[in-house]
C-alpha positions as CSV (number, residue, x, y, z in Angstrom):
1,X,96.7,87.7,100.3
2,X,97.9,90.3,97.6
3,X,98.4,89.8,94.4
4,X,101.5,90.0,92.8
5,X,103.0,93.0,91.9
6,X,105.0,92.8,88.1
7,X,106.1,95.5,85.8
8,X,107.5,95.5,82.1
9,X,109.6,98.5,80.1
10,X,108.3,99.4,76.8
11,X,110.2,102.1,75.3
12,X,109.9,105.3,77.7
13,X,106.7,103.9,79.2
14,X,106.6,101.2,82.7
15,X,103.5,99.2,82.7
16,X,102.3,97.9,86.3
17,X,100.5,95.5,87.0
18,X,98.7,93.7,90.1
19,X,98.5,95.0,93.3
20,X,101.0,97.9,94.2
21,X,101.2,97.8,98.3
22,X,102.7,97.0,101.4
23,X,102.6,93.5,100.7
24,X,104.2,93.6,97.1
25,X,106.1,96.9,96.8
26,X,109.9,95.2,98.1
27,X,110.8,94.0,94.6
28,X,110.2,96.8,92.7
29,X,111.6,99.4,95.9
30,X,114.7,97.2,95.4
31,X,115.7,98.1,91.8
32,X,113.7,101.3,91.8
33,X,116.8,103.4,90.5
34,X,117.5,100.4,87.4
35,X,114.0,100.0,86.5
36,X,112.5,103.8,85.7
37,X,116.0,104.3,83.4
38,X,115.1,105.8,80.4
39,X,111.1,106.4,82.2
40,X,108.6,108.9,81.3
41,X,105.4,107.7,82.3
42,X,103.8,105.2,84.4
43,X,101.2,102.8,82.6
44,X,98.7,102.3,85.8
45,X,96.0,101.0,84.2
46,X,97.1,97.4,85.0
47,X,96.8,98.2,88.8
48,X,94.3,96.2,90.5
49,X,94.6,97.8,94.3
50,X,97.3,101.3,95.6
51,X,97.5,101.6,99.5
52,X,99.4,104.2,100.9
53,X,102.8,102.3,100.7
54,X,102.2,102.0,97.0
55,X,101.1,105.6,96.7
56,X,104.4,106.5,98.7
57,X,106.3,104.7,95.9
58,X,104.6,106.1,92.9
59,X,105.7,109.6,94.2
60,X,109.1,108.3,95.0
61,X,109.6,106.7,91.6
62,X,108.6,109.8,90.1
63,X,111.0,112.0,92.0
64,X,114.0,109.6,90.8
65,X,113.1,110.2,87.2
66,X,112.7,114.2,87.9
67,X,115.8,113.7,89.6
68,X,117.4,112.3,86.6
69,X,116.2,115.1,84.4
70,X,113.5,114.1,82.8
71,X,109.5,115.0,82.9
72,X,107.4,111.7,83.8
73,X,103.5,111.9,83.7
74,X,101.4,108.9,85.3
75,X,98.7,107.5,82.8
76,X,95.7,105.0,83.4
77,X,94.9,105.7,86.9
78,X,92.0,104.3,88.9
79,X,89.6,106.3,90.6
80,X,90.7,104.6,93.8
81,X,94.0,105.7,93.4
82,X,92.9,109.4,92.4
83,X,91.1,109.6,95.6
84,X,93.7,108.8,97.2
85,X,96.4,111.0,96.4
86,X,93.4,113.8,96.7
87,X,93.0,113.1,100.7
88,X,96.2,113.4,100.9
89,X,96.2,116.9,99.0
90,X,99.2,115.8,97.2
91,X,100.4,118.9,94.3
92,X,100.5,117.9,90.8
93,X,104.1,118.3,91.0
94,X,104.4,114.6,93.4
95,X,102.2,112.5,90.6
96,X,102.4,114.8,87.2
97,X,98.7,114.5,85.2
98,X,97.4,111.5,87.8
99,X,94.9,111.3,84.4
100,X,92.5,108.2,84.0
């Protein structure tokens, strides 16, 4: 069983925390457009386990921000999730400075 998924706002920074997959994703997929308002990077650090679904989000929330205008880099990242986004030979431009 997964673990929950949560999230918190704190200023232009969303924290995550838990596990960010198939399992736990619908939530935060559901209010994705409310929730990176005012977003400019992505606090990953409290991420315990990314599968592709997850990973498929994280691009998707950062194209909404781009959308919206403004620059968004990803902070905290595991290894794990590194790796992943490398086999997938995503550009820099899907998950800005995917940085540890």
């Amino acid at each position: 069983m997964s673990e929950e998924l949560s999230w918190k706002q704190d200023g232009t920074t969303l924290h995550l925390f838990g596990e960010l997959d198939g399992d736990t994703i619908e939530s935060l997929w559901q209010q994705r457009e409310k929730v990176v308002e005012g977003i400019n990077f992505f606090e990953l650090s409290g991420l315990t386990r990314v599968d592709t679904a997850g990973l498929a989000l994280l691009i998707h929330l950062t194209a909404i921000v781009t959308r919206q205008g403004r620059k968004v880099e990803l902070k905290g990242a595991s290894d794990n999730l590194r790796t992943l986004a490398q086999l997938y030979n995503l550009p820099e431009a899907l998950l800005p400075h995917l940085a540890g």
